[in-house]
ROKE-461120 format. One record per atom (N, C-alpha, C): residue in one letter; x, y, z. Coordinates in steps of 0.02 Angstrom, whole numbers, plus 50000, padded with zeros to 5 digits. Layout:
BEGIN
aXYZ;...
END
This chain:
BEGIN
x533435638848486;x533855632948498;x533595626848460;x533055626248478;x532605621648442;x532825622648360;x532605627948351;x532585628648246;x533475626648241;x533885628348284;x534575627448264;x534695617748260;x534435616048316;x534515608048330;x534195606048238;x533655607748232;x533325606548179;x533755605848113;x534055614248096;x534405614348050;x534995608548066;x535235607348110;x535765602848109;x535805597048074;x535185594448110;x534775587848079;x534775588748014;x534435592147969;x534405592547902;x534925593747856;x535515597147896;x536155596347845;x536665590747861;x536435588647912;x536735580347901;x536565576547868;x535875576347882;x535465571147816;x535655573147749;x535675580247721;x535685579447684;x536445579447644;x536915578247676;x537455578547679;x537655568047674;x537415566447708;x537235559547732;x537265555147678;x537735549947655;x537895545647618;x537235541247597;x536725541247643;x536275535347640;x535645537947588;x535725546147580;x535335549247519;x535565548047452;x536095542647446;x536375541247388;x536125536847377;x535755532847337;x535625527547304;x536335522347306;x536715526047265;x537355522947243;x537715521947303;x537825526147355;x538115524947399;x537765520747463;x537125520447463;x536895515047495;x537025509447475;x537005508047394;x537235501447385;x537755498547407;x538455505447399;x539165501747398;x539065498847486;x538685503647544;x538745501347605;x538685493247631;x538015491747562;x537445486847587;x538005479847540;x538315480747506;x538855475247478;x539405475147517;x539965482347544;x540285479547589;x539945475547652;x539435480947692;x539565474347717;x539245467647735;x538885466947666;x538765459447647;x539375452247633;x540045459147608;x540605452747613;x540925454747674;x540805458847722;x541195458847790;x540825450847817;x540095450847830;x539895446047847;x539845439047829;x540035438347745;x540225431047735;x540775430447750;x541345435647748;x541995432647760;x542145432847838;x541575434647865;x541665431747962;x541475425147956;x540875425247930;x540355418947924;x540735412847911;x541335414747847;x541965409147795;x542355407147892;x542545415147904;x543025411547955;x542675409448013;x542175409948041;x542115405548107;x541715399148078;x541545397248025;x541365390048007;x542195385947976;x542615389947971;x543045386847963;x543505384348029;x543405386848084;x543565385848144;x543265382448169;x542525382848162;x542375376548184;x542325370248156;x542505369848101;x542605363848073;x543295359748087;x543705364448101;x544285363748114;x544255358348193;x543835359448235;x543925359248293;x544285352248335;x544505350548294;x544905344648301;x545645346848315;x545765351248306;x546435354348305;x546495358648368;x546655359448420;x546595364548456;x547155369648416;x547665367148410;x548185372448386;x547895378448321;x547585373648283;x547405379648214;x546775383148268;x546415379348291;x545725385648322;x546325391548369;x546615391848403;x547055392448442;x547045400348397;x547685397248366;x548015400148320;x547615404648275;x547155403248258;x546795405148195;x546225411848244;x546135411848307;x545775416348349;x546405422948361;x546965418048395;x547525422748395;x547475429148347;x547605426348302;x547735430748217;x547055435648213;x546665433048225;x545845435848221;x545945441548266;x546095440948323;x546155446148375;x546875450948336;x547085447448325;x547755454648348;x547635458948283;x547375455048210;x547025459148175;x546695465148199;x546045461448235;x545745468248243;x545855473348286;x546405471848347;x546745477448400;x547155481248355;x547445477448296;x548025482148260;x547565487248219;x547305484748197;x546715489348144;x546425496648178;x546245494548250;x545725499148310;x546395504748317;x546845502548333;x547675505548366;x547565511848315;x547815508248244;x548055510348178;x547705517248172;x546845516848175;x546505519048144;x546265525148219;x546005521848244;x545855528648321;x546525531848343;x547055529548330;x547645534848366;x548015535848321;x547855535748255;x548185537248178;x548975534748198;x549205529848191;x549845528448219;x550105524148131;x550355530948122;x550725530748059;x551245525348029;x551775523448076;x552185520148101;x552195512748097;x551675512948153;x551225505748151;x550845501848093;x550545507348052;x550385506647991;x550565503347936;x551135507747916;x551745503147884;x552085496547905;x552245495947990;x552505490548006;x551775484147969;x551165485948008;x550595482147986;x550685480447917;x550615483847878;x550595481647785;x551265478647764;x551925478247810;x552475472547800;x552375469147819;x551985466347869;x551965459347876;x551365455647894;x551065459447855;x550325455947828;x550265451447768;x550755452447732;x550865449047677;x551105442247694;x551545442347744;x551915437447786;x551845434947816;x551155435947836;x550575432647908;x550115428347859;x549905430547812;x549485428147733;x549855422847738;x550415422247707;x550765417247690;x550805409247744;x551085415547798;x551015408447842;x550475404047871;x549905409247856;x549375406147872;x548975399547844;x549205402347786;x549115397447711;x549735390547735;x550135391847745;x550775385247754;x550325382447822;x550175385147879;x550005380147944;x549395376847941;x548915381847887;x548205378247867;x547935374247800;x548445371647766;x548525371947711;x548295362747706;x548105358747746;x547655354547737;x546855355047751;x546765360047808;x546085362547818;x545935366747743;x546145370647719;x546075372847659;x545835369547605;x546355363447598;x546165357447551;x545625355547553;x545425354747624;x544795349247640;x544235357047622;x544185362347629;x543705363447614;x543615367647542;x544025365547501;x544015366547440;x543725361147394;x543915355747451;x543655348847403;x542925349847443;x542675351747495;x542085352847514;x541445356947474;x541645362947472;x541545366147408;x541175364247353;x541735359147314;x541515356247259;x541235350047245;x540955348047322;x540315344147330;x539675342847355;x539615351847348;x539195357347399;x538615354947340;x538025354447377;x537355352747356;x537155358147275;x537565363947304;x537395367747222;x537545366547170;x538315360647192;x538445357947095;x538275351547111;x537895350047162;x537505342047130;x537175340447088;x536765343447051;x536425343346985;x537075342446930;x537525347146930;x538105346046880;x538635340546900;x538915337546953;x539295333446975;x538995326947046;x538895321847005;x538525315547037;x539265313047069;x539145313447136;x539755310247184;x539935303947149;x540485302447161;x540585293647146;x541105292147188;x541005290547245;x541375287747307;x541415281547319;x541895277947307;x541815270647315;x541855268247409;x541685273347439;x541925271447499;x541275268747556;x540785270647520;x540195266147537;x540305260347530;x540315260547477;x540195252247432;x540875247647470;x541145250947468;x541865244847487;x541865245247562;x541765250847614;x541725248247671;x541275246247694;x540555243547663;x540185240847700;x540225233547691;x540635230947618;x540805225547573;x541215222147653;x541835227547668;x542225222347731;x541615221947784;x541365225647812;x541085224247875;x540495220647863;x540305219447825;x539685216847818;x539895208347819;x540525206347790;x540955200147813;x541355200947877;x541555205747895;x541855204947976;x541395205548035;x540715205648032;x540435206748067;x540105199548055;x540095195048016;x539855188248007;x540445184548057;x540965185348050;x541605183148049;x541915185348137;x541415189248161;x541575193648222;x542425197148237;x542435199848181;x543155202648179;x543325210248185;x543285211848262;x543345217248280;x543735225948229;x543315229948220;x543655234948165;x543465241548199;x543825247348181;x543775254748208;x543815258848129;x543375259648122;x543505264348029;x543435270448053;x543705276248044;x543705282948039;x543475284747993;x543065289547951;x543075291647883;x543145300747899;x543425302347883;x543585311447863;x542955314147837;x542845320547865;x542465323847835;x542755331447823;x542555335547860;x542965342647862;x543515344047919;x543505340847995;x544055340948012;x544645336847982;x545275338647986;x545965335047960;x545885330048018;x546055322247998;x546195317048033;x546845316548026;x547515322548001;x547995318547986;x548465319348049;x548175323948105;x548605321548162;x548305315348205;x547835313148190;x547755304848219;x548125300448178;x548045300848089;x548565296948054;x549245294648051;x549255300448069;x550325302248097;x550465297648153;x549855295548191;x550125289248219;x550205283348221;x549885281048169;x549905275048147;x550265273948088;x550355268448080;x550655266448000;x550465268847945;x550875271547892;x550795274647824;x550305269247772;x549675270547748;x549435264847706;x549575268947628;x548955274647643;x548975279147597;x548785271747505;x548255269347512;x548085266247457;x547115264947437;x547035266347421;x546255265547358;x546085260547410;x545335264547438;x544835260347477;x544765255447436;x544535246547483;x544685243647444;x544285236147512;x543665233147500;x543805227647555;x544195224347568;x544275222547530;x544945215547538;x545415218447608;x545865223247559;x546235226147614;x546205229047687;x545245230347692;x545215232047771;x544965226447785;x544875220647765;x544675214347796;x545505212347825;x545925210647798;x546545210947802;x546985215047857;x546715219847847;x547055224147909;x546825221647986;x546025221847981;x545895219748041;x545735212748043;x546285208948024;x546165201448055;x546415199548086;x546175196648149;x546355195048233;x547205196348229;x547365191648168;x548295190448178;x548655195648138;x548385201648106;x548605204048075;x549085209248126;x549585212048106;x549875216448146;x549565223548151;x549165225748120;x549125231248115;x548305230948127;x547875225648156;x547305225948166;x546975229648246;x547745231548291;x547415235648350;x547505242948307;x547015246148371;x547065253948324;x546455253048253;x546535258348230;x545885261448202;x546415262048137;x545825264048068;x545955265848010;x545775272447992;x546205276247971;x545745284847930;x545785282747875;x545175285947848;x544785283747791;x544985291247732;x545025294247689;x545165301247666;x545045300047605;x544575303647554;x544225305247484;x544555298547446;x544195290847482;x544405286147445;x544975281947449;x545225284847502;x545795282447513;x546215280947588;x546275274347616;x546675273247660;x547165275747680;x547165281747745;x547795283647732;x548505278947798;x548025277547857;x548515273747897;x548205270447928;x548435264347967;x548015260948000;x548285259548058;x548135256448112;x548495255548181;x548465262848209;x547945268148191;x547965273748230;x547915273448299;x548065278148320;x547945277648416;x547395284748373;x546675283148432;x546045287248426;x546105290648498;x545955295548511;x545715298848618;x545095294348616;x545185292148681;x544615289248721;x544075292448743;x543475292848747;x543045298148776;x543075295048853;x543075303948893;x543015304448960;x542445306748966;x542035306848944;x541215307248963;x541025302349022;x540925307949077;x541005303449121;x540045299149119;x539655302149090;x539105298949067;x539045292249022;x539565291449010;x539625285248952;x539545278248995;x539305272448947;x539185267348996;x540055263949009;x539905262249076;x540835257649074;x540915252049077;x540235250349029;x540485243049004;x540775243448921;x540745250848898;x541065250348838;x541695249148838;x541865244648751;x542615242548745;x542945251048744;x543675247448730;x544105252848705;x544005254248635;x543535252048576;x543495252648526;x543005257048512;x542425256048566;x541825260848557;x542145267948587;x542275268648646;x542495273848682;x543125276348653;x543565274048585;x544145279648532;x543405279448490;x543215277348456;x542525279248423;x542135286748437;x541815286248505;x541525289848528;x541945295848540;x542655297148580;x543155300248598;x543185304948534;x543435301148478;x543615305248407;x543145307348401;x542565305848389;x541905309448355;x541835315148399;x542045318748458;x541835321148522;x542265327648490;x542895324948473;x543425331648466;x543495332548371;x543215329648334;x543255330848269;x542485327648241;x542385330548184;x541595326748135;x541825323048083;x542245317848106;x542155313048089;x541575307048082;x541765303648036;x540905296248055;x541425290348077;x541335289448119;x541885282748144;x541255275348151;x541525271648118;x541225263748104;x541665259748158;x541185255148209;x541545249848239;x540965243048227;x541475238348221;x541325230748222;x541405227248287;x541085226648330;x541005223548387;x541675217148380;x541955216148423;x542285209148420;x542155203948458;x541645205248504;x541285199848549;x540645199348510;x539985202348485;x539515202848457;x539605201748388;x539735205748352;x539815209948287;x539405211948258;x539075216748319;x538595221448297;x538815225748274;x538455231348231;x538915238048219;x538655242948248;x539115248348252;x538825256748301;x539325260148258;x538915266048244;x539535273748238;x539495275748261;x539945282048265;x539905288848319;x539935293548282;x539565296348278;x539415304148259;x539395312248292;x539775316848292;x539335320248323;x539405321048420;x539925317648419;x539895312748504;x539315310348539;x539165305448473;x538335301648490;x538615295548459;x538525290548514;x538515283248471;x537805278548472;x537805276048404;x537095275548387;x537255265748395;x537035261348409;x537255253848444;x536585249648373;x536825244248367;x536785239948365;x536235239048293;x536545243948221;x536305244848191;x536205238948121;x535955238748077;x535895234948037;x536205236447965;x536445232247929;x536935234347880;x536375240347810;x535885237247819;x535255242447781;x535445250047827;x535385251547884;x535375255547912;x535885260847900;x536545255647923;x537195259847902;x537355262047852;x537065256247799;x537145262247742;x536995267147719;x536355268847749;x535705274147738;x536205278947784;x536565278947829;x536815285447882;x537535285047835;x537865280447802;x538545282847773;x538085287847720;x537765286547689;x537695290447612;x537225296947647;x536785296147684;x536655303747721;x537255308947747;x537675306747795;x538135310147816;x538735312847778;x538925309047725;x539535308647677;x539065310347598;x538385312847605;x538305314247539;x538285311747496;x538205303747491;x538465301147430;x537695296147420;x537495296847348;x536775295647316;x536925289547298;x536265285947328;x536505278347306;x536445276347216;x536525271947209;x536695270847122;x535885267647137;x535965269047048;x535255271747012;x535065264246996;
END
């Protein structure tokens, strides 16, 4: 019994794909891209996480993938098969149409990924010009809410406010948020340089840990940073101290040296030479 168990063993092995050189390799590359392309999709979900609908959605798809695949393949369901490969093409597609600003954002992410920093020196004017307004509205004590984008989409907070959509720029966010201006309640999204709306409505944080003597400016601050990674900038309008929120951490009562050192850390961008 024994010598039989034995022989068994040895004509599997040697039968056994993993005595292939070649065929160990092809194992050890698939599934090296099974695991970046999990790796692609759950960092893309969570970047997303500002969205409940795309995380939502985007798990949905994840799952019924792999029940259809398990179905397909353990109960050979022929049928199913074919239905699967019609409208997979069609699930592709739509997936691409409902995610197709998260996409953007991390394509432009991508190509400001630390590996082509040696070949491509950022040039973001969005340092330079938003610290240009606050560094006068905070003399001036003129209350401000800046959003700036990173990898979650801000454009369902944008959609609620007014269309700006124009080239960061001080002047113009000094302007926006001045006491009499119309469009100075509500917050600004900030996007690769560019203003896109202002007078946003931000979520409030319900942390029930938060202090409650914060305004409504710190707490949409704090709120947004909580449900997206965004860097949100506020200008005190009683003080005009400054704080961001990061992270759903708000950091109080920083110095304009300071802030700039956390915009160009967080947003990547190398100060000029």
């Amino acid at each position: 019994m024994l010598a039989t168990c034995r022989a068994a063993v040895v004509t599997a092995l040697a039968d056994s794909p993993l005595r292939d050189p070649i065929a160990l390799l092809k194992i050890a590359i698939e599934v090296t891209v099974f695991a970046v392309l999990i790796y692609i999709a759950l960092r893309f979900l969570r970047e997303t996480r500002g969205s409940g609908v795309v995380r939502g959605l985007g798990l949905l798809l994840l799952s019924g993938v792999v029940v259809f695949v398990i179905l397909i393949r353990v109960l050979d369901l022929d049928r199913l098969a074919l239905l699967f490969e019609a409208i997979a093409q069609s699930v592709v597609i739509g997936a691409v149409v409902v995610f197709h600003p998260e996409i953007r954002r991390a394509i432009t992410h991508l190509g400001e990924a630390p590996i082509f920093g040696r070949f491509f020196r950022p040039d973001s004017k969005i340092a330079v010009q938003v610290l240009r307004a606050i560094e006068r509205m905070s003399k001036e004590r003129h209350g401000a809410l800046i959003a700036i984008e990173r990898e979650a989409s801000l454009s369902e907070y944008a959609s609620s406010g007014i269309p700006i959509d124009a080239e960061v720029n001080s002047y113009l966010l000094e302007s926006i948020f001045f006491p009499k201006s119309a469009l100075h309640d509500g917050g600004v999204v900030v996007r690769d340089d560019r203003i896109l709306a202002a007078s946003c409505l931000f979520p409030l944080s319900q942390n029930p840990e938060v202090d409650k003597r914060l305004g409504t400016r710190h707490r949409a601050a704090l709120g947004l940073s909580e449900e997206t990674d965004a860097l949100v900038v506020v200008v005190s309008e009683e003080t005009g101290k400054l704080s961001t929120a990061v992270g759903g951490k708000l950091n109080f009562d920083l110095t304009l040296t300071q802030l700039e050192a956390q915009l160009r850390e967080i947003l990547g961008i190398k100060a000029a030479a």
